[in-house]
N, C-alpha and C positions, 0 to 999 in steps of 0.2 A: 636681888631680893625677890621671894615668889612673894604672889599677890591671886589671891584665890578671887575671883568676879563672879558676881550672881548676877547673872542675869535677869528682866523681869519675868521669861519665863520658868526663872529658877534653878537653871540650868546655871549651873559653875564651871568656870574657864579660866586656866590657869596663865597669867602674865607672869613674863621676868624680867624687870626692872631693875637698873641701876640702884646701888646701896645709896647715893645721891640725889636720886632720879623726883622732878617734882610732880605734883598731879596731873598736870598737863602730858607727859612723857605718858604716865601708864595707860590716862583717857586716851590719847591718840595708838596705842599701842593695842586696846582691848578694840576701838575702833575699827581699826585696821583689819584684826584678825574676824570683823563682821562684816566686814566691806562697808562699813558705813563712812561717807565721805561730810555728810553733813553736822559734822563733831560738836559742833557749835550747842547743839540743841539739849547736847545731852553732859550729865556728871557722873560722879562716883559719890558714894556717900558710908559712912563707916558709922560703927556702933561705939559711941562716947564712954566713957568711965561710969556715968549714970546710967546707961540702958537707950539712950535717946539720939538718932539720929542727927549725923552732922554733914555737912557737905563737908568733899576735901576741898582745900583752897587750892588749887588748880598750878598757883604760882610760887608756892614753898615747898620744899622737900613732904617725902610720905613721910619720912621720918620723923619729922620735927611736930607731923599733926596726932599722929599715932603711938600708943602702948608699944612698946619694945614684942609683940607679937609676931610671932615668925610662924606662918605665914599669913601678911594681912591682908584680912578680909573685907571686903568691898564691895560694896552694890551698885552697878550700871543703870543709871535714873535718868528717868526724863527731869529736866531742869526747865525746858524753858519752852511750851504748846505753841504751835502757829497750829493756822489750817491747812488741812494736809493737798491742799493744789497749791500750796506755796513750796512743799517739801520737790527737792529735783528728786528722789532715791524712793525707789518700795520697799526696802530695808528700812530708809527711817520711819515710813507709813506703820510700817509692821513690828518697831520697837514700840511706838506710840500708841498701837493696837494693845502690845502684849502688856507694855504699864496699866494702860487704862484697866485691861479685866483682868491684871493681879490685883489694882486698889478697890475695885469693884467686890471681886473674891474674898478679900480679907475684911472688908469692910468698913476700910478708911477712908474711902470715899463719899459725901455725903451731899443729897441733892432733892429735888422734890421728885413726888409718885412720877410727875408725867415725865420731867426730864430722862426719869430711872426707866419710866418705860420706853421712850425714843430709843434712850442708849444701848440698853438690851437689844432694840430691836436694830441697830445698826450694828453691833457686837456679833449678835446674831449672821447677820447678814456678810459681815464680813467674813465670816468662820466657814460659813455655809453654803454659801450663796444668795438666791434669790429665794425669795417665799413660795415651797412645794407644801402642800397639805399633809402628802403622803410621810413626809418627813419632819415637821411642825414640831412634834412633841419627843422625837428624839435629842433633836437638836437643843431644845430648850432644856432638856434633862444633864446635856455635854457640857452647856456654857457654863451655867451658878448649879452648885449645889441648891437644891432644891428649897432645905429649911430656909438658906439665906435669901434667896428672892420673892420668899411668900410674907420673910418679915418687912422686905424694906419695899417692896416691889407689889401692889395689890393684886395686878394681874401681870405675866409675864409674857401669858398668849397673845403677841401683840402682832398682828400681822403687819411682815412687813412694807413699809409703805417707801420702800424708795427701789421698786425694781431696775435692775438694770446698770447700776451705779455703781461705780467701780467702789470696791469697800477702801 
């Protein structure tokens, strides 16, 4: 069975799977093919009969959770946040980067002004590095679409304040 993965950077990756095969199989399988070792952290998630996001159960066939859809379509999701000096892997740091500023981007994410500005400005910093002047208002232009950081975000130009730090 193909199985199409989105990834959070929205990039799609194609798994093939056992016509048996349960959620666990194609999670370790999409994992694999990202080198990512610490499995545990992350899910798949599929679009329900109503339009609404479901986890797949990890321990029963894809089949059994899913529309008879050939080929089904999946999302690669962070499930479950720790802080990232507990993570062993910069592959998982950098799934947990790429989740946070898709739900950032789409705007499913919701939080107060200062949290939104810290997080930008570690977003920021992660993407980019450390805070140059010369480069300030490009990088800010790269991260968020602009209308959407002015709606949620009061200022965006947040200098960053953690030089040095690995993102």
């Amino acid at each position: 069975m193909l199985c199409h993965i989105t990834r959070p950077d929205s990039v799609v990756m194609e798994v093939d799977v056992d016509q048996k095969a349960n959620g666990e199989d194609c999670l370790h399988k999409v994992c694999r093919k990202l080198g990512i070792i610490e499995v545990d952290y992350f899910g798949l998630q599929f679009c329900g009969s109503k339009g609404e996001s479901l986890w797949l159960n990890l321990r029963n066939r894809i089949s059994q959770q899913m529309d008879n859809l050939a080929p089904c379509r999946l999302k690669l999701r962070v499930k479950f946040f720790v802080e990232p000096h507990l993570t062993l892997q910069e592959q998982t740091r950098h799934m947990f980067f790429l989740h946070i500023k898709e739900e950032l981007d789409s705007g499913s994410l919701h939080m107060e002004a200062e949290q939104a500005k810290e997080l930008c400005a570690l977003l920021a910093q992660a993407e980019f590095g450390d805070y140059n002047q010369n480069t300030a208002k490009y990088c800010s232009s790269q991260i968020f679409r602009q209308e959407k950081c002015n709606s949620s975000v009061p200022s965006c130009r947040v200098r960053l304040q953690h030089p040095g730090e690995a993102p």
